[in-house]
C-alpha positions as CSV (number, residue, x, y, z in Angstrom):
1,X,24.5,-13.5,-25.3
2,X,23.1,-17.0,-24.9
3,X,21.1,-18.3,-21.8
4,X,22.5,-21.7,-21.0
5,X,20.0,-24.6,-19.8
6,X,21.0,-26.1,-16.5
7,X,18.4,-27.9,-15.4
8,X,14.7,-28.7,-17.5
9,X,13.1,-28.2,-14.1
10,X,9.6,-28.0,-15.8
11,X,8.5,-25.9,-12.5
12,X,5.0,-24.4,-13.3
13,X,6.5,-21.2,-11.2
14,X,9.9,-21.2,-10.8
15,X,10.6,-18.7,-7.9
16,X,13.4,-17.4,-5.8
17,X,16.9,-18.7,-6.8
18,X,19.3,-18.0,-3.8
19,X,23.4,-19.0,-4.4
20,X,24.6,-20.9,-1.3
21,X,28.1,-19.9,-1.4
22,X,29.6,-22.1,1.2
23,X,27.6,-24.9,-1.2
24,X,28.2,-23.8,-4.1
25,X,24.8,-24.6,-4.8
26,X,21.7,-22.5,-6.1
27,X,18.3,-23.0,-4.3
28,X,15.0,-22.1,-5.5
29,X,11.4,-22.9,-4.8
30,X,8.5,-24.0,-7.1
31,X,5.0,-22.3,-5.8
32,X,2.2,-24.6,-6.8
33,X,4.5,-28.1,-6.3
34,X,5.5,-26.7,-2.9
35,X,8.7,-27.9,-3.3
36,X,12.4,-26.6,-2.7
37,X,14.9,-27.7,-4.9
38,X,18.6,-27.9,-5.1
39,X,21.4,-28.0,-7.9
40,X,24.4,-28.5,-7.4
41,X,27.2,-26.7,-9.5
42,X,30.0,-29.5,-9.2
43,X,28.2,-32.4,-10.6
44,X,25.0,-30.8,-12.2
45,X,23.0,-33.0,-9.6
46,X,19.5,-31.6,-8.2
47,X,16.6,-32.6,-5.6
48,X,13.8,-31.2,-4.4
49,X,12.2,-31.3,-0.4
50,X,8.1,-30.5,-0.3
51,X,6.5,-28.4,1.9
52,X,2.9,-28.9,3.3
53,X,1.6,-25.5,2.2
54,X,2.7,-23.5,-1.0
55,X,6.4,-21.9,-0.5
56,X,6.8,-18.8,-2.5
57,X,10.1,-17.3,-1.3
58,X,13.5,-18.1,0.8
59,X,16.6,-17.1,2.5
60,X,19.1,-18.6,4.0
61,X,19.2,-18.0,7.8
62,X,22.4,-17.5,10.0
63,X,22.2,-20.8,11.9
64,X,22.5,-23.1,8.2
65,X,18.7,-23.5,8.0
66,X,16.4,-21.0,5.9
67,X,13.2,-18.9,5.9
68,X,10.4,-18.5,3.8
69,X,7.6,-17.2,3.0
70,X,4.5,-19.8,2.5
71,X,0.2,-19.3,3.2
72,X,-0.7,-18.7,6.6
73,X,2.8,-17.2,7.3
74,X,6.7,-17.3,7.9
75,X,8.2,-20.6,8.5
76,X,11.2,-21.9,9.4
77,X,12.4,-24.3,6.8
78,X,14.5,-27.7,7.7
79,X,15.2,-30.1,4.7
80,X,15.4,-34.0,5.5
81,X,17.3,-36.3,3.7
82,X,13.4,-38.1,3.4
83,X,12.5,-35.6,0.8
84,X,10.6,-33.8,3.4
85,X,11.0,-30.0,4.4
86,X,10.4,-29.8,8.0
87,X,8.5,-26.5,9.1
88,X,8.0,-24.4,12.1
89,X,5.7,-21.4,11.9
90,X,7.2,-18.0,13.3
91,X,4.6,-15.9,12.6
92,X,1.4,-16.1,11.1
93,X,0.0,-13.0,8.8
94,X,-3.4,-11.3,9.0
95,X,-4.6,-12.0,5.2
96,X,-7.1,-9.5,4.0
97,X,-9.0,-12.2,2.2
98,X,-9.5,-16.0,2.2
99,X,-6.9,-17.2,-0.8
100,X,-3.8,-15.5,0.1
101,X,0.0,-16.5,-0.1
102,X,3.1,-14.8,0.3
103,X,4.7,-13.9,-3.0
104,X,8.4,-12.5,-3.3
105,X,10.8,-11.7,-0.6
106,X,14.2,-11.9,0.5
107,X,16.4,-10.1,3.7
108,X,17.6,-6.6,3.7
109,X,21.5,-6.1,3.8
110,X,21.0,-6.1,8.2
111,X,19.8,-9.8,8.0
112,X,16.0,-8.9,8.5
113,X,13.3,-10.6,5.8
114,X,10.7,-9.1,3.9
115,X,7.9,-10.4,1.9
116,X,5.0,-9.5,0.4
117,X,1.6,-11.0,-0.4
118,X,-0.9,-11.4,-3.0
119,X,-4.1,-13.2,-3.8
120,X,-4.3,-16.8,-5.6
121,X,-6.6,-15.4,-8.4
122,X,-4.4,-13.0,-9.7
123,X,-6.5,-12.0,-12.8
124,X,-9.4,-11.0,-10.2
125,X,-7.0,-7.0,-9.7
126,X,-7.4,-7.7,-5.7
127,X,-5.4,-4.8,-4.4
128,X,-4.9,-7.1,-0.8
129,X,-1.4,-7.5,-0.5
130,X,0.9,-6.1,2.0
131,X,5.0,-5.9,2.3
132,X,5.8,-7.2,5.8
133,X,9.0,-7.3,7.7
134,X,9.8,-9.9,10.2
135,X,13.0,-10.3,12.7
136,X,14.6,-12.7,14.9
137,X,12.1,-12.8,17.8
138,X,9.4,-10.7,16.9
139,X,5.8,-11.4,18.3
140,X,3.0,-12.6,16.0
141,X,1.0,-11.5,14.1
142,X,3.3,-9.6,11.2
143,X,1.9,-6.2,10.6
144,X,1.6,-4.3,7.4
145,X,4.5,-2.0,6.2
146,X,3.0,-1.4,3.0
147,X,-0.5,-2.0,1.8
148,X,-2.6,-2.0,-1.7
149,X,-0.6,-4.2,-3.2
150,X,-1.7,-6.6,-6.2
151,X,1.0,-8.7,-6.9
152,X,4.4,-7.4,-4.5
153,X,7.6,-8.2,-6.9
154,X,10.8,-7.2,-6.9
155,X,12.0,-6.6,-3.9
156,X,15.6,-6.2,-3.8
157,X,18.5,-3.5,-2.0
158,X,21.2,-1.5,-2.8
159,X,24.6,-2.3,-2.3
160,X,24.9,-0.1,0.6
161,X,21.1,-1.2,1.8
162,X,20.2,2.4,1.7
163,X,17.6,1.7,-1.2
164,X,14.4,-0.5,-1.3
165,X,13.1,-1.5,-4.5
166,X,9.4,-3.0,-5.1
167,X,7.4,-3.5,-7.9
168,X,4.2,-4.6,-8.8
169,X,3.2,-7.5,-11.5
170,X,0.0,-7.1,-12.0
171,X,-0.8,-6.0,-15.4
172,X,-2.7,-3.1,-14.5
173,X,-0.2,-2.0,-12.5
174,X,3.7,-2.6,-13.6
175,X,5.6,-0.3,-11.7
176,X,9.0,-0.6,-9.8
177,X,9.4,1.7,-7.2
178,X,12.3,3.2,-5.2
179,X,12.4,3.8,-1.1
180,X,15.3,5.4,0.8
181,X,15.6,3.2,3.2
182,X,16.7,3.7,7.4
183,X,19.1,1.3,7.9
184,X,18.4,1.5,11.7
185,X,15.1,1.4,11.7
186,X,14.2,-1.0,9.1
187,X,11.6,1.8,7.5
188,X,11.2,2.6,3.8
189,X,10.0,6.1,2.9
190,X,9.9,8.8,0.0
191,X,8.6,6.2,-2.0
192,X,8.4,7.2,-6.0
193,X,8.1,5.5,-9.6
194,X,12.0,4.3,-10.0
195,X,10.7,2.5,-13.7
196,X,7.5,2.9,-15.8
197,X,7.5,-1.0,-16.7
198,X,4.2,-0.1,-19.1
199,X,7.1,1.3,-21.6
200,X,9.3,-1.8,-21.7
201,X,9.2,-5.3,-22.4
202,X,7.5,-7.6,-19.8
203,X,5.8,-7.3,-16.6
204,X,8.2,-6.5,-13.8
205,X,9.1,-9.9,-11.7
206,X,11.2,-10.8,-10.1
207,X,15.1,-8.6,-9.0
208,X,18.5,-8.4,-8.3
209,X,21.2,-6.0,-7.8
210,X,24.6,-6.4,-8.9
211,X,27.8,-5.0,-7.6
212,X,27.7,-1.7,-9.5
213,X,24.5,-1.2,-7.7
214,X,22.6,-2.0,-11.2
215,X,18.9,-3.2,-10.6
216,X,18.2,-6.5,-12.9
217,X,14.2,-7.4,-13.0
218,X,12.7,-10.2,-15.2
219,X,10.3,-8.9,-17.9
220,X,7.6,-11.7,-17.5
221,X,5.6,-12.5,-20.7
222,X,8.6,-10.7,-22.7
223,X,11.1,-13.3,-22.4
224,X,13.7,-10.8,-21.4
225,X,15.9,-9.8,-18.4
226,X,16.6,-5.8,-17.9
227,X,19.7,-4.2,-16.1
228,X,18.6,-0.3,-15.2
229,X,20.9,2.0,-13.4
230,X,20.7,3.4,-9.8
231,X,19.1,6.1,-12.1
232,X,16.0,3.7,-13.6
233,X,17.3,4.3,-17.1
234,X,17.3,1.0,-19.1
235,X,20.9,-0.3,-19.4
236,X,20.4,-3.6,-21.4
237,X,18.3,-6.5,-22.1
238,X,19.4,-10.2,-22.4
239,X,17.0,-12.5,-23.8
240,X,16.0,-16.1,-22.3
241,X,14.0,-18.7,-24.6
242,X,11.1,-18.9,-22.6
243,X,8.2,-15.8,-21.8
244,X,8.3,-16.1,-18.4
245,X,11.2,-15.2,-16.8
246,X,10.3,-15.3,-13.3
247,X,13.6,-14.4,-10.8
248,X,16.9,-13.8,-11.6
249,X,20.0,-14.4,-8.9
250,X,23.6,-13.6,-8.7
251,X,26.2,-16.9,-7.9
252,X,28.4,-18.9,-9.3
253,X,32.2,-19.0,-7.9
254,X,32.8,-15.3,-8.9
255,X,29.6,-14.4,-8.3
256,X,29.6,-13.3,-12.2
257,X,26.6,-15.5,-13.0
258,X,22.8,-14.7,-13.5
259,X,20.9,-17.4,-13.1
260,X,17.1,-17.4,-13.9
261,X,14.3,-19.2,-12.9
262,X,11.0,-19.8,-15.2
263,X,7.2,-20.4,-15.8
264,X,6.1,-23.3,-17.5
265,X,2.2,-22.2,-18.1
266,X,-0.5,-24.0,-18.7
267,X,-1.8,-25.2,-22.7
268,X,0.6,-25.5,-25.5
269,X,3.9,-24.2,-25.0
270,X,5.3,-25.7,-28.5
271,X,6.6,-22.3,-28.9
272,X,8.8,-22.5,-25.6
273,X,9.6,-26.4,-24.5
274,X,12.0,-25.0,-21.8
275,X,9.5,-22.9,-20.0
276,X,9.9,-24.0,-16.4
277,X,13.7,-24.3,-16.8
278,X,16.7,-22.7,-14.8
279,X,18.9,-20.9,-17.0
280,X,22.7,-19.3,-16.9
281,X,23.9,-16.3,-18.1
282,X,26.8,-14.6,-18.1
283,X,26.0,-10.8,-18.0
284,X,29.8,-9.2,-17.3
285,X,29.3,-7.7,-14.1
286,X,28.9,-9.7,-10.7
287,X,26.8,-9.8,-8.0
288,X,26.8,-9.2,-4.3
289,X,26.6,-12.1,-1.5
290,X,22.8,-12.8,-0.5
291,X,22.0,-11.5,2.7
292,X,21.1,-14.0,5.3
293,X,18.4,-13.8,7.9
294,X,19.9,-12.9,11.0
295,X,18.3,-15.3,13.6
């Protein structure tokens, strides 16, 4: 199976690709550049909207705007046809350590979000980061759901939003675990090792689930997406030509398309001239409809 190309975006982290249905459009963010960017599926166009901090991870929100995840905290996000992307904080987070952003996040199938966060250095190992979960309304300051995290990844839900996933990137770490999840409550527990990503290809980056309830992760530094089953045994790998394979999303008109963002590292990347790039594939199986925040 081939990856296709769709935009040379060059982003130096390519990071959560979300499919606007009603747009028919897939957004994505790259960190360092603090940009969001657009591309359209009709006419292949793109742009971009930057952000006064570093944004690390959106979702749409009910009212046509979005949320994300940036470095002192949740924002509401507002592009402007200036280029600009209006913010609005709605609530700040209590880092452990100077140096902190949020990493990856996304809503749980109820429409509340969740994102984790990590240190800037991430070859300094600092076990800092937290999972937090924010909702329409709630009073600042987020609080901790999960704690001694290196680099939170993965984050994703079962069809049926009965399972969280998370994993963690860091290379003395690469684990994807598995929650059962209380709808009501909005509380993970029973938490155990779902995959063992020291035994495959790639760091684990980051998810998606598909319709069959599959769990797709990005195998950074592998160059490789994996589909495991609701059972964490390895279903299949598809290869993309670049190492870093950083998020992978469902969308497209039948929802039947992954699309996958990139890293475009520093030094010679002779080897990979498309690192940074968004990228197509068409795996056989579709998707589900991205929750959106429920403001």
């Amino acid at each position: 199976m081939t990856a296709e190309l769709i935009l040379d975006a060059r982003n130096a982290t390519g990071e959560s690709p979300v499919w606007s249905t009603a747009e028919q459009a897939l957004y994505w963010v790259d960190i360092p550049a603090r940009r969001l960017h657009r591309w359209n599926l009709a006419d292949g166009h793109s742009q971009s909207w930057e952000a006064d901090e570093m944004l690390a991870c959106i979702a749409r929100s009910s009212d046509g705007n979005w949320i994300g995840g940036m470095q002192s905290g949740l924002f509401a996000l507002t592009p402007h046809t200036n280029g600009r992307l209006e913010t609005r904080l709605l609530s700040s987070v209590p880092h452990a350590l100077p140096d902190m952003r949020f990493n990856d996040g996304r809503c749980d199938r109820q429409g509340r979000f969740w994102a984790g966060t990590m240190h800037l250095d991430m070859a300094a190992g600092h076990a800092v980061g937290a999972l937090y979960r924010y909702s329409a309304g709630q009073s600042e300051p987020l609080n901790a759901q999960i704690s001694g995290l290196t680099v939170p990844n993965g984050l994703a839900f079962s069809p049926d939003g009965k399972v969280m996933y998370l994993s963690d990137s860091h290379p003395d770490v690469q684990k994807i675990w598995a929650f059962d999840y209380d709808t009501d409550t909005a509380t993970p527990h029973n938490r155990r090792v779902f995959v063992d990503m020291n035994e495959h290809p790639g760091r684990p980056d980051g998810a998606a689930v598909d319709a069959d309830g599959c769990y797709w992760i990005c195998g950074n530094d592998a160059g490789f997406i994996h589909r495991f089953t609701p059972e964490g045994t390895l279903d299949r790998s598809l290869a993309v030509p670049v190492k870093k394979p950083a998020m992978c999303a469902f969308g497209g008109p039948h929802l039947d398309t992954l699309f996958v963002t990139s890293i475009r590292p520093a030094g010679d990347i002779s080897d990979q001239p498309l690192a940074g790039g968004v990228f197509a594939l068409q795996p056989g199986v579709k998707g589900l409809p991205e929750p959106e925040f429920n403001t």
